[in-house]
C-alpha positions as CSV (number, residue, x, y, z in Angstrom):
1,X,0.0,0.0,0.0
2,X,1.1,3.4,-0.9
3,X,2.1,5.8,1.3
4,X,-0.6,8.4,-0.1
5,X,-3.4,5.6,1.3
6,X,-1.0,5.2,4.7
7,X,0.6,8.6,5.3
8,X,1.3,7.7,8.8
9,X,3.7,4.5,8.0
10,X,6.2,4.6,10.5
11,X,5.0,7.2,12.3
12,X,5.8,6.8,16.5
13,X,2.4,7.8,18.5
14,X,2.1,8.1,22.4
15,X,-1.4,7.1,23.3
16,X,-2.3,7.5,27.1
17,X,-5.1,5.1,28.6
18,X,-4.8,3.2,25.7
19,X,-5.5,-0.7,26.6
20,X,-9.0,-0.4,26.9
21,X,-12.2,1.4,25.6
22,X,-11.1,4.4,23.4
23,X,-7.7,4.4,23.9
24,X,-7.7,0.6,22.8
25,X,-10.2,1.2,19.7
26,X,-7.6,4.1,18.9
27,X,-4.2,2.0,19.3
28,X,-5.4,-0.5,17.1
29,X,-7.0,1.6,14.0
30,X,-3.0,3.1,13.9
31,X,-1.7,-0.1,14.2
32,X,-3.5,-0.9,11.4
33,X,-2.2,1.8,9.4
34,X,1.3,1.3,9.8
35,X,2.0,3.1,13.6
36,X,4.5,2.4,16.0
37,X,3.0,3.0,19.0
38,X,3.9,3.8,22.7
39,X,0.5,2.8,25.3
40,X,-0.1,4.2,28.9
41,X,-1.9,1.6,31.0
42,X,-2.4,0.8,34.5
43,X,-4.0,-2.5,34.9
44,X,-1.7,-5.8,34.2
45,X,-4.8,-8.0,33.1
46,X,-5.4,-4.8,30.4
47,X,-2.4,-4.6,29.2
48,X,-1.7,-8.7,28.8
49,X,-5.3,-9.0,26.6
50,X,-3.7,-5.9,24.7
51,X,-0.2,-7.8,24.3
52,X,-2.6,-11.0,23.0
53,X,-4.0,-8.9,20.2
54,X,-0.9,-7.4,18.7
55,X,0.4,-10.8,18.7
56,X,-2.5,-12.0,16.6
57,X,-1.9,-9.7,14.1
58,X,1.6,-10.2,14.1
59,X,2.3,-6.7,14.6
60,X,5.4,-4.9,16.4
61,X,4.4,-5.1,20.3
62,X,4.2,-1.4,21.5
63,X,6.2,-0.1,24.3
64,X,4.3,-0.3,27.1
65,X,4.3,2.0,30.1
66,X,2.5,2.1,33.3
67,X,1.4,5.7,34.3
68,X,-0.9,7.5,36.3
69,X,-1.2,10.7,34.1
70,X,-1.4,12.4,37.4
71,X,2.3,12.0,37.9
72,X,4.2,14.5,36.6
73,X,7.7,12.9,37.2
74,X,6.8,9.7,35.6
75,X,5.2,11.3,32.8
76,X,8.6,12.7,32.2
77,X,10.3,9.6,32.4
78,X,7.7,8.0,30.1
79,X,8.5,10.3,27.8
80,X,11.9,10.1,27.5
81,X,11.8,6.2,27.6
82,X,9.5,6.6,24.3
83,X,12.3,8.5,22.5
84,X,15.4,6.4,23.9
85,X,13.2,3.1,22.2
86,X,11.8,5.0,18.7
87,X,14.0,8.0,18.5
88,X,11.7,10.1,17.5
89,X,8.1,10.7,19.0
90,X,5.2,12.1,16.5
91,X,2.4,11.8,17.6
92,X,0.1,12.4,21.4
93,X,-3.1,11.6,22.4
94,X,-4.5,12.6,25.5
95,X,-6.7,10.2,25.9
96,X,-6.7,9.2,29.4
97,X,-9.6,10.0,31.7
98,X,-12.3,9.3,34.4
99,X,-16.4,9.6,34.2
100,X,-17.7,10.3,38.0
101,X,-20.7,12.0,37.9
102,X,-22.7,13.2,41.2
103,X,-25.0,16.5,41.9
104,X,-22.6,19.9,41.7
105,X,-24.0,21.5,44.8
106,X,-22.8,19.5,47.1
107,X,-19.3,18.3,45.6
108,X,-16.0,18.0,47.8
109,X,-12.3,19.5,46.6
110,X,-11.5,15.7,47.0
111,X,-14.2,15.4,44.0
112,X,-13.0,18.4,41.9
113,X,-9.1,17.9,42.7
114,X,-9.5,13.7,41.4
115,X,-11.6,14.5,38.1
116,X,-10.0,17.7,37.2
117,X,-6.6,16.4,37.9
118,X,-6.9,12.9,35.1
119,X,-8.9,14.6,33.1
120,X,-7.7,18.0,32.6
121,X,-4.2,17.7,34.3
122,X,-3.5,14.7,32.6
123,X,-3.6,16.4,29.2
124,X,-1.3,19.3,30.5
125,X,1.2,16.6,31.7
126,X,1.0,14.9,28.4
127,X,1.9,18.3,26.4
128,X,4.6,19.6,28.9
129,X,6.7,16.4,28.7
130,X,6.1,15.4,25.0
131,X,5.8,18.3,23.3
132,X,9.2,19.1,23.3
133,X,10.1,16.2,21.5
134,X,7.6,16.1,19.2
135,X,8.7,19.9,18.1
136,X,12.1,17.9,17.8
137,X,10.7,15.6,15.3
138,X,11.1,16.0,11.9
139,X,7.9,15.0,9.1
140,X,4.0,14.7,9.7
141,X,3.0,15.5,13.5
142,X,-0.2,15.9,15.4
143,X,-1.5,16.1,19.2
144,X,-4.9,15.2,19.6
145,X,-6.7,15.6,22.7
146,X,-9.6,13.3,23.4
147,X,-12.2,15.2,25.4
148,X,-16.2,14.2,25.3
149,X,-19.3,15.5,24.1
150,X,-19.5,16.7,27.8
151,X,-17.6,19.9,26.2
152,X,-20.8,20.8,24.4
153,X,-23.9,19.6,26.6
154,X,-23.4,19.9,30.2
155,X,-25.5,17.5,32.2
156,X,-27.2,18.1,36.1
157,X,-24.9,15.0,37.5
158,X,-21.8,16.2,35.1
159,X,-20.6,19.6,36.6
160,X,-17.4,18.1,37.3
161,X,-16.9,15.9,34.2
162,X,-18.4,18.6,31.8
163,X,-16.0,21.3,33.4
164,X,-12.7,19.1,32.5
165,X,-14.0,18.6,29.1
166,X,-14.8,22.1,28.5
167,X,-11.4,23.3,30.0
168,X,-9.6,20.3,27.7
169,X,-12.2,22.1,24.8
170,X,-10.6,25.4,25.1
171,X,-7.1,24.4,26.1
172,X,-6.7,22.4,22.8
173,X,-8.5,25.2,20.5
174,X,-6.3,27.6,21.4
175,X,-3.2,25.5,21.3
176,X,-4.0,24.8,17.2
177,X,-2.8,28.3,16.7
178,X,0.4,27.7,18.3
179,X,1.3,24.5,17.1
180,X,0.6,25.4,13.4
181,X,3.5,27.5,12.9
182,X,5.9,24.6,14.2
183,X,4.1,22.6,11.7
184,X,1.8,20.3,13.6
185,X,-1.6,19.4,13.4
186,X,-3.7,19.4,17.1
187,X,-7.3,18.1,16.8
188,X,-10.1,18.4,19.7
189,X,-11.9,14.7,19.3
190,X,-15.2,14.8,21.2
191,X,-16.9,11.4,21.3
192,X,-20.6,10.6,22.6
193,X,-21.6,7.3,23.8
194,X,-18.9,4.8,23.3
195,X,-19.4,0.8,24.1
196,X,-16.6,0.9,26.7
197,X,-16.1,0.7,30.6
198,X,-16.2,4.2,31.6
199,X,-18.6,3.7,33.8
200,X,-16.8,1.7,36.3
201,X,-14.3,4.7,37.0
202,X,-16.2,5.8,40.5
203,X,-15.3,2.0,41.8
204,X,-11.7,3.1,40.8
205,X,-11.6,6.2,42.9
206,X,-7.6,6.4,44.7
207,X,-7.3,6.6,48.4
208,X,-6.2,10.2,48.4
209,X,-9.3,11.3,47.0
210,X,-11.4,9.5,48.9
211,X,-13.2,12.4,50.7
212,X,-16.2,12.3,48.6
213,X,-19.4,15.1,49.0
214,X,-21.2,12.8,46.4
215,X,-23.7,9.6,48.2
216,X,-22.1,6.1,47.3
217,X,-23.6,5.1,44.1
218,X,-25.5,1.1,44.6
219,X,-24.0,-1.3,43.0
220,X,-27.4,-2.1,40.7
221,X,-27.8,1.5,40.2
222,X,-24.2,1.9,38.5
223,X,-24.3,-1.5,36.7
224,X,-27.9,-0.2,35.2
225,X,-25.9,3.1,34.2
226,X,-23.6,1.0,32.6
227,X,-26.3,-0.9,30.4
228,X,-26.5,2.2,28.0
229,X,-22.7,2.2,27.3
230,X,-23.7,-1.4,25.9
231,X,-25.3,0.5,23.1
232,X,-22.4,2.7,22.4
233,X,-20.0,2.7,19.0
234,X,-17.5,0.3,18.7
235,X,-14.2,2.0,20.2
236,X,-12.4,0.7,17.0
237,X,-14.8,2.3,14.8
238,X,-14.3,5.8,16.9
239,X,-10.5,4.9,16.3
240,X,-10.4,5.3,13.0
241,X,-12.8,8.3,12.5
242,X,-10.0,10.2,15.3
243,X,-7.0,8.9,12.6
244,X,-9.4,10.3,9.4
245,X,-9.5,13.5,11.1
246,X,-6.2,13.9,11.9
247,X,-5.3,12.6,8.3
248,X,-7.7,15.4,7.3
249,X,-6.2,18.1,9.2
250,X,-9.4,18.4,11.2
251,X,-9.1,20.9,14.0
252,X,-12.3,19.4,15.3
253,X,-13.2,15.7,15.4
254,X,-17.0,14.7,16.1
255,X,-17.6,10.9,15.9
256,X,-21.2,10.8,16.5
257,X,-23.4,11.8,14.2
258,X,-26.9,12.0,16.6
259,X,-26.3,15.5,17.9
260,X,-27.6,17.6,15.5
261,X,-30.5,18.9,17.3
262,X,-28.3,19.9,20.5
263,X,-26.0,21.8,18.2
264,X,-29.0,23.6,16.6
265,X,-30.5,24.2,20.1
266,X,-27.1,25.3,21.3
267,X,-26.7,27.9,18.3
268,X,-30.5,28.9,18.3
269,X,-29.6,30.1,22.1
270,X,-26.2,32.2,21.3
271,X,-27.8,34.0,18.5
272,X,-31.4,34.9,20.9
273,X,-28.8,35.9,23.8
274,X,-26.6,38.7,21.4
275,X,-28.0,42.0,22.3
276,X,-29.8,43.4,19.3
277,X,-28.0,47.0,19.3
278,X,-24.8,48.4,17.2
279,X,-21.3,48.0,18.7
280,X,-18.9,51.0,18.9
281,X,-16.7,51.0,15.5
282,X,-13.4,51.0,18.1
283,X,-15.1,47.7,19.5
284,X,-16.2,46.5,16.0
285,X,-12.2,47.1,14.7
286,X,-10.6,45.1,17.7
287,X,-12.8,41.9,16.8
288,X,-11.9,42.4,13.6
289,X,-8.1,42.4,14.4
290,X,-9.1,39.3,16.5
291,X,-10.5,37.1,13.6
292,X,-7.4,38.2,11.2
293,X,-4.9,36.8,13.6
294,X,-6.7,34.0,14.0
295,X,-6.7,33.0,10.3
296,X,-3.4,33.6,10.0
297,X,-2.4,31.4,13.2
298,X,-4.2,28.9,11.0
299,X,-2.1,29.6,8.0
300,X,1.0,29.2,10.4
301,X,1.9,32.6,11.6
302,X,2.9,33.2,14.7
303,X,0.6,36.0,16.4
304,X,1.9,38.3,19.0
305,X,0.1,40.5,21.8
306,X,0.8,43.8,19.3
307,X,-1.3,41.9,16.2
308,X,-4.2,41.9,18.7
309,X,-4.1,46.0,18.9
């Protein structure tokens, strides 16, 4: 196969919660298309089933690393033990993350400090220690940060969750504009229902973060919750729409296709809430001024303070 049908061949890609659910589904579509590939993972049994499948397809084993993507020192040393195997990294994605949900008002800072901390602290550990290196490459490079629907539609049980997505939202948005003139492609990859385990992650929560405001959620409750992830997409399938996109170039990845109507109702809202009256010309120039730099971050300039003015 040519290399215009597999532009990624060889490519080395650091994917972080990546033996089961969407990081798995996202592993193997690269794997698939010619990736070698460094995985994050934090359970043995995980990791061996993931071990068993690249052996069946007789592919090149990844490097596997254990991480908590809370850990900022290990992260660092992952990083660097991904170069010293490849010798060149290409390719993140942020993938890692926890679904907890419980009502806002009465949350703990044990409850904001664990969710915000995987699944917005994660993804800044994952771009302070790799992207260094991946600037260091040389050839096709992306970061793509795996956030959630949750970035879009809040939720009355999801303050915490949709907060991290939103702040993972904006984070990655913005950093588009700075990793265009270097070169590499960033994508924002918000998935809906997936057929995974996510909802087990509040039977995961670590000791240190056990001071919890939310109740304790029954057992048949949760396991009922976890009955409509059994109509989710095939993690695989959401794999390979995150590597079209980035093949694409696509600053924004949506892998559901049901959401229409919320992005409609969303948009209806905006518009009704702009006040209907003229804006100042001074005003009207600076947004202006905005939107210009903006393009031209897209085409790979690099925008300073005095662009904005």
């Amino acid at each position: 196969m040519s290399n215009e049908r597999r532009p990624w061949e060889g490519r080395v890609a650091f994917i972080t919660g990546a033996v089961t659910g969407i990081g798995l589904g996202v592993a193997q579509a690269f794997a698939d298309n010619g990736f070698r590939l460094a995985l994050s993972y934090r359970n043995e049994d995980d990791r061996a089933l993931t071990e068993r499948w690249f052996e069946s397809k007789g592919y090149e084993q990844p490097l596997y690393c254990k991480l908590d993507v809370t850990d900022r020192a290990r992260f660092a040393d992952v990083a660097d033990e991904v170069v010293d195997r490849f010798g060149e990294v290409h390719v993140l994605v942020n993938n890692a993350g926890v679904s907890v949900f419980g009502p806002t008002d009465e949350a703990s800072y044990d409850d904001y400090d664990w969710i915000m901390g995987v699944n917005f602290g994660g993804v800044v550990n994952g771009l302070v220690s790799l992207l260094p290196k991946i600037k260091a490459a040389r050839g096709r490079r992306h970061v793509t940060n795996v956030a959630s629907m949750a970035a879009f539609l809040p939720g009355p049980q999801a303050g915490i969750y949709t907060a991290s997505k939103f702040a993972v939202r904006g984070l990655t948005e913005s950093l588009r504009y700075n990793l265009a003139p270097h070169g590499i492609g960033c994508s924002l990859v918000c998935p809906a229902l997936t057929r995974t385990n996510a909802w087990t992650s509040a039977l995961k929560r670590p000791d240190s973060f056990a001071e919890s405001g939310f109740s304790p959620v029954e057992q048949a409750e949760l396991e009922q919750f976890g009955t409509a992830f059994e109509e989710g997409m095939d993690p695989y399938v959401v794999g390979q729409k995150i590597l079209n996109g980035m093949t694409e170039q696509r600053g924004l990845i949506l892998t559901h296709p049901e959401h229409g109507p919320d992005f409609e109702e969303i948009h209806a809202a905006i518009m009704a809430a702009l006040p209907d009256e003229e804006a100042p010309p001074g005003r009207l120039k600076i947004e202006q001024l905005r939107r210009d730099a903006m393009k031209a971050a897209e085409r790979g300039l690099k925008i300073r303070l005095d662009d904005l003015t």
